[in-house]
Structures are given as C-alpha cells and as structure tokens.
C-alpha positions in Angstrom: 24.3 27.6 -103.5 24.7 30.0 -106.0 27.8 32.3 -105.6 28.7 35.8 -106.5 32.3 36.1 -106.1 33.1 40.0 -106.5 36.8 41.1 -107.8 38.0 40.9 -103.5 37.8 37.4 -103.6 39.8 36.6 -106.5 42.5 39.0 -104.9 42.8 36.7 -101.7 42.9 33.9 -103.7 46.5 35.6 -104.6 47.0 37.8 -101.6 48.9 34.5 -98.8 48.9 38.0 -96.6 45.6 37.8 -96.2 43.7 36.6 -93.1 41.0 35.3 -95.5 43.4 34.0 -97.8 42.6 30.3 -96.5 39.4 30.7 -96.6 39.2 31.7 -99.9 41.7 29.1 -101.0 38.5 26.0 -99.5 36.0 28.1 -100.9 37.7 27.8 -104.9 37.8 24.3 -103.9 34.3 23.6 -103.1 33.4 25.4 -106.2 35.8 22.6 -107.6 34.0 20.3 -106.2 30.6 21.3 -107.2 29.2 22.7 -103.7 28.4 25.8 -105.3 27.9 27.5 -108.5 30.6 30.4 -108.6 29.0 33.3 -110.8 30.7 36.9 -111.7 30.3 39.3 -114.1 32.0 41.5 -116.8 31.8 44.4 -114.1 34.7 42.0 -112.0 36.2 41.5 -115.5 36.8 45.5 -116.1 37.7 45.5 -112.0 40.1 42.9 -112.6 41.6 44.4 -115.6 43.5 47.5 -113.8 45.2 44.6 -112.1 49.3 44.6 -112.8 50.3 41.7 -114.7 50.8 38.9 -113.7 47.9 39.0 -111.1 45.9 39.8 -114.1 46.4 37.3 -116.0 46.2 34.5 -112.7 43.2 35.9 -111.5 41.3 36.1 -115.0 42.5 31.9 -115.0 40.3 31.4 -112.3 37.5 31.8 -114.4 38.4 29.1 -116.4 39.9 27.1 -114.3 37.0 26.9 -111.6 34.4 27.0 -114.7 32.6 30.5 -113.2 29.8 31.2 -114.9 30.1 35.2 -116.6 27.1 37.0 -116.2 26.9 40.2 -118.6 26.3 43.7 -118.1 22.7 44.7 -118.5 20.8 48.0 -118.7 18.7 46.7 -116.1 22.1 45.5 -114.0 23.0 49.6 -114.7 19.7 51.5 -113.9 19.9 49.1 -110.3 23.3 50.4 -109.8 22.0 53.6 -110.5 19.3 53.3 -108.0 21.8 52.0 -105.4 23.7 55.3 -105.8 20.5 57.4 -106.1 18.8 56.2 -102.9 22.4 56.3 -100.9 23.2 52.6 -100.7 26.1 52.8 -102.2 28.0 56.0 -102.6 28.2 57.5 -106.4 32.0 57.1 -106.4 31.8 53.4 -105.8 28.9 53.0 -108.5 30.5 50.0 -109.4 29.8 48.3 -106.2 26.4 48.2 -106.2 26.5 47.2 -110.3 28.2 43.6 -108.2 24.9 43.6 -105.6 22.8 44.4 -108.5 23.3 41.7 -111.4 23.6 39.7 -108.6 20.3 40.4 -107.3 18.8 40.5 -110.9 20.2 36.9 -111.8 18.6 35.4 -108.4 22.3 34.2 -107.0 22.1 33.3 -103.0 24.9 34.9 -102.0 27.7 38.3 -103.1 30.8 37.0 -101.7 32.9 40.2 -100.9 36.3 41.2 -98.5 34.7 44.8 -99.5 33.8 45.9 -95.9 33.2 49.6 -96.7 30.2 49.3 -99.2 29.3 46.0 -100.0 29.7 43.4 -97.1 28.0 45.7 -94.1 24.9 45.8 -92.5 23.2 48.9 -93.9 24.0 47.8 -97.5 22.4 44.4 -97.0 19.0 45.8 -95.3 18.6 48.7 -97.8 19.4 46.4 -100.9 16.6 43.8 -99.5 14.6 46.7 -99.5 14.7 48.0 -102.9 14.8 44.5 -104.7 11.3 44.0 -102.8 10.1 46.3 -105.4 10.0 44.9 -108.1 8.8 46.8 -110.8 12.3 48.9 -110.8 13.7 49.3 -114.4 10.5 47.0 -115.7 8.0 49.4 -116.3 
C-alpha cells in the first residue's frame, strides 16, 4: 500500500502519551520492512518545521531513516486545496489540511494516515473529497 503519513503521525511516533503511539511505533516498522511505501510532502515538512527542537530535528530523521518518499508542492496540489476550502471540505483556516488530502489524492497514494480527527480523518471529509476527485478535470483544463 501506498502511505500518506501527514505531520500527526510523525508526532506519535514521539508522543509515548499517546494512545496511538504503539501503533504508530508497528506501523514505521512495516514501512521498515517494506509493507508499505510511506509518502509525505513538503507541506508536512513546513508543518514539521514550527516544531521545537529537538522534536524537529527527530521527526525530520524519520524521513531518512524510514526512506519516505517527499512529494513536492504543486500548483495543482494548491488550486485542490483551494477547492477543498472553497467547496467547505475543509475550513479556510486549516487550508493546509486539505493541501495533505490533496497531493495525496493527485499522486494516486491508497491511503492519508492522520491522528487529525477534526478535518482530515472524519466521515464528511472522506465522502466530499471522493466526490470532488471524481471530477477530474479540476485544475486541468
């Protein structure tokens, strides 16, 4: 499977206070052991980067250390972000999270792994994303 691991999971990875903190923990270790393809993008990067140090610094080891694969910001990852906030998906304050849902969507990845209950991870984000990615013609015309 191919992974989208938004800036919550590398925060549990960290965070032992965590109720998903184990489960994070297994799932850097399948990733280790090639059950997935772990994926993230410079929008978790900039996330990651008002992080105080040295959480920082630990979390942006990760990368390397579990060979993630980087995906970079697009105009097309923006103008779906953009959408997302337009059509109420996501709420304009939290533009960022659905930038994760889109360059996630836009690079074909199975799954946005997210402890981000409030916008990304619930039902009415999932069904209105599905939605809108049916169309495909956004940003392409």
């Amino acid at each position: 499977m191919k992974l989208y691991l938004e800036t919550t999971i590398f925060n549990y990875y960290f965070d032992t206070k965590r109720d998903g903190h184990a489960d994070t923990v297994r799932l850097f270790d399948a990733i280790r052991e090639g059950k997935h393809e772990a994926y993230m993008s410079d929008y978790a990067i900039y996330e990651i980067g008002d992080a105080p140090e040295p959480k920082r610094s630990q979390m942006l080891a990760l990368i390397d250390e579990y060979n993630i694969t980087l995906l970079p910001i697009t105009n097309e990852s923006d103008l779906f972000a953009d959408v997302y906030v337009s059509e109420k998906i996501i709420p304009s304050r939290f533009r960022l999270d659905g930038a994760h849902i889109a360059i996630a969507s836009l690079n074909g990845l199975d799954y946005v792994l997210s402890y981000n209950f409030q916008h990304i991870n619930r039902a009415k984000t999932k069904l209105l994303q599905s939605a809108l990615t049916a169309h495909k013609d956004i940003g392409r015309s």
